[in-house]
N, C-alpha and C positions, 0 to 999 in steps of 0.2 A: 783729770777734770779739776778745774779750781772753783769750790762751793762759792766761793763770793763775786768770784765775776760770774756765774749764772746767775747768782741770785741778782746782779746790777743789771745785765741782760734782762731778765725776768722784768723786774721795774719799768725799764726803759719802755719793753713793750705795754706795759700796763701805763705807762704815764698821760698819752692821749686819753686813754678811756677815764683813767682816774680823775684828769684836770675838767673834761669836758662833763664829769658827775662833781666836781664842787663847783665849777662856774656855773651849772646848768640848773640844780636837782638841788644841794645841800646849802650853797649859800642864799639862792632866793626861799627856802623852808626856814631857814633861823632867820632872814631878815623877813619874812613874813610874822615870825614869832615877835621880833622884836618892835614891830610896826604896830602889832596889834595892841601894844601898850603905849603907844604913842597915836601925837597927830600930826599929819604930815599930810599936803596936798601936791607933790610932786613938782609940782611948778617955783615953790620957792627954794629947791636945790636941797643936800641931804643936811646943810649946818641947821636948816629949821625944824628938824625934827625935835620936837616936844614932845618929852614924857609923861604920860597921862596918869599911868598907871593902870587901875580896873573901868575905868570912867568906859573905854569902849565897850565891855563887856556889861556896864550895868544899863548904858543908854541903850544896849543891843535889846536887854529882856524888857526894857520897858515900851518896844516898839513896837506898834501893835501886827506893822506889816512884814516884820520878824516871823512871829505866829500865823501871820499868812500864809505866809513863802512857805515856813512850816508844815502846816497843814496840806497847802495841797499837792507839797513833797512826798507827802504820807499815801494822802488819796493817788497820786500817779503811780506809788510803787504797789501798793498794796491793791492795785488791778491791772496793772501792764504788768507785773512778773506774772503772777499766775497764772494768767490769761494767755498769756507769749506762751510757756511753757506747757499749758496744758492740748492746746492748738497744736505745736509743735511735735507733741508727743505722741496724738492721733496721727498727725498724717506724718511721720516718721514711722509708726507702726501699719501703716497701711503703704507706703511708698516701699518697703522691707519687704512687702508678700510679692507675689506674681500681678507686676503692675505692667501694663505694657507703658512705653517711655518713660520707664522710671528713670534713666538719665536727664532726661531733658525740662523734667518737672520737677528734679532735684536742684537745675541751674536756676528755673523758671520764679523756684520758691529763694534763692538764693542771691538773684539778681538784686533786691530791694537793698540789702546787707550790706553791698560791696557798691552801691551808688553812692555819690557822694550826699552829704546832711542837707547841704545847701540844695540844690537841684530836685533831691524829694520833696525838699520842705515848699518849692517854690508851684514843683506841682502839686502839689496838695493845696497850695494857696487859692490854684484855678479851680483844682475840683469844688473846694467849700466855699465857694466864693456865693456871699449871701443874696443875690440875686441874677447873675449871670455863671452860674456853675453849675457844672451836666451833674451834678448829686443834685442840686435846685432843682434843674428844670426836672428832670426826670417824675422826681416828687409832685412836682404838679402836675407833670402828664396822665397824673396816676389818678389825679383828683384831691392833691392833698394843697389846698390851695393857700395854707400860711408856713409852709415847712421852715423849720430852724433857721435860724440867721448862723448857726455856725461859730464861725472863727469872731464873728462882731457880736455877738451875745454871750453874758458872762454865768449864763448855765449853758450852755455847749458850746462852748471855747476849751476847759479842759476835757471834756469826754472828745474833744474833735483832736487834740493831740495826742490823745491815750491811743485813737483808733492810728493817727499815724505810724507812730511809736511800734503799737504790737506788728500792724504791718512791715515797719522796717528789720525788727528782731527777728521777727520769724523766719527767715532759713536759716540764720547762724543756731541757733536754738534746733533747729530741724537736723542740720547736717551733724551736732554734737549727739544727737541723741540715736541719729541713725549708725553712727560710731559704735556709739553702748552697745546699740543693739545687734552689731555683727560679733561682738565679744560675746556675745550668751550662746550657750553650746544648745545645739539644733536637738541632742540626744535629752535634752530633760523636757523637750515640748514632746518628743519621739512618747519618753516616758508614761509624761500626765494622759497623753493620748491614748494611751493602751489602760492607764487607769480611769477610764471615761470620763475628765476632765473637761470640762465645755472651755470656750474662748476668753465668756470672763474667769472663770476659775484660772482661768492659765497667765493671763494679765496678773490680776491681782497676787499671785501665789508663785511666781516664776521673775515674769517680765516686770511687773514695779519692783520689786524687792532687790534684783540684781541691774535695776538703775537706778539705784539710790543714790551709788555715790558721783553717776553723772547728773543725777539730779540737783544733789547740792550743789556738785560745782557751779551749773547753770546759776543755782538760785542765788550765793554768795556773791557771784559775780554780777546776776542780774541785779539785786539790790544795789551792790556799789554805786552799779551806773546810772540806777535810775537817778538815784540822790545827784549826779554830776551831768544831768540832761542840761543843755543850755542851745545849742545852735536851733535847733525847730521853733522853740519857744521864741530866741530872742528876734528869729526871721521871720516868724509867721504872726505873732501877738507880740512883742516887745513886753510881754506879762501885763496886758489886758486883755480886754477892757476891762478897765475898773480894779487892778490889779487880780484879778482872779485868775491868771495863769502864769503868775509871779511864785516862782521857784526860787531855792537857796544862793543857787549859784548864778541866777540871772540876780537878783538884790545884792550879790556880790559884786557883778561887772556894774551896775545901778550906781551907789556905793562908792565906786573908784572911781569908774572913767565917763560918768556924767559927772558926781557932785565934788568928784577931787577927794574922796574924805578917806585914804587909803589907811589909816589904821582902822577904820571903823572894818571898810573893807574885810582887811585884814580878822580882826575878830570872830565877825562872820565865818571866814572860810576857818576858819581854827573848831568854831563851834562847831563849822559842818563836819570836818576832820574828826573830832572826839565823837560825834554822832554815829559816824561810819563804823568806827572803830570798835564801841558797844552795841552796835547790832552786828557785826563781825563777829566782835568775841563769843556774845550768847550763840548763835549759828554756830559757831563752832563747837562750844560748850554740848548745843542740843545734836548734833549730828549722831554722838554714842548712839540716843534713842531710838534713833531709825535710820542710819545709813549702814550697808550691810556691806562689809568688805572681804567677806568669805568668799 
């Protein structure tokens, strides 16, 4: 065997995947980096790019629709994670007992998941649709005769994507957790059961403890992705009315490919980037406290 023609061997094979992660992945991330100090609108070719310096980062905090986008990045994550995951985690625990078609309710709940963004988003558009939508009319069938406008009203426009949202998470969330829960060994329910243990005793003291750590995972990963929501939003509300369903990463595509302004853009997605990043680190910091990997 000759160490150095395997090792060229070795390369050769790695060279696709290698090239296709700097053209793809590494070179748009440093020129993302280097745009966000500059200004550049695309159209007048790469010699116009103009070094700004911090100018995009200081005109970003001075923006008040920044702290918008902000805000109700905040508001979507911190009720669509918990809410998906807690939803999830009932009927994962009850789909695990003796269900009759527990196959087919596992697909049933799964189906939203694996639809595509566009096509939910589109029926969803019918269901909430502020005066000809079977959620409308229903509501007045009932006698509620001013029901919500929905998607065109800028208090329930984001609670109407929040409910999309947890709907579309919830079997992937379902099916992870129904995973966890065939790894817990049947002999410590067998146990608590002979120490007269009731149902919550056995949850709280068994079944959450030894899903902690698919718990995080969910929750790590559900965070990420709230912050990078953009296809519902930008097909169902374009982040109105009134910008109040104007997310990080919609003021991003905003930003670039309406107003040209691709450093600012850029800035943006950097800030959302170090955002991510320090709510990742702390979650991972905090998990010692309570994810149990005994």
């Amino acid at each position: 065997m000759n160490p150095r023609k395997d090792a060229v061997v070795g390369l050769l094979f790695l060279l696709p995947s290698l090239l296709g992660f700097v053209l793809f992945m590494l070179f748009p991330i440093v020129f993302s980096l280097v745009l966000s100090f500059s200004e550049w609108d695309l159209i007048s070719g790469l010699r116009q790019i103009k070094f700004v310096g911090l100018d995009n980062y200081i005109a970003l905090f001075k923006e008040g629709l920044f702290y918008q986008s902000l805000r109700n990045n905040a508001v979507f994550t911190i009720v669509v994670v918990p809410v998906t995951m807690a939803i999830a985690l009932v009927l994962a625990i009850a789909l695990n007992s003796k269900v009759y078609m527990k196959g087919p309710l596992r697909l049933v709940y799964f189906m939203p998941y694996i639809t595509t963004i566009v096509a939910a988003s589109v029926v969803w558009m019918a269901l909430l649709h502020p005066s000809q939508g079977p959620i409308t009319q229903f509501l007045q069938s009932i006698g509620i005769e001013h029901p919500p406008q929905w998607l065109a009203s800028t208090t329930w426009a984001l609670p109407s994507l929040m409910l999309m949202m947890i709907w579309n998470g919830l079997g992937y969330d379902l099916v992870i957790y129904m995973a966890g829960l065939q790894g817990i060994s049947k002999e410590l329910y067998e146990a608590a059961e002979v120490d007269g243990a009731s149902g919550v005793r056995k949850f709280f003291s068994i079944t959450l403890p030894l899903l902690s750590p698919t718990t995080f995972f969910l929750f790590i990963t559900r965070v990420i992705h709230s912050f990078e929501v953009f296809g519902p939003i930008n097909i169902m509300t374009q982040g109105g009315p009134g910008e109040s369903t104007s997310v990080l990463v919609h003021y991003i595509y905003v930003a670039s490919f309406r107003f040209y302004k691709f450093g600012y853009g850029s800035a943006i997605a950097w800030v959302l980037f170090l955002l991510i990043f320090l709510i990742t680190l702390v979650q991972w910091r905090q998990q010692k406290k309570w994810v149990n990997y005994s």
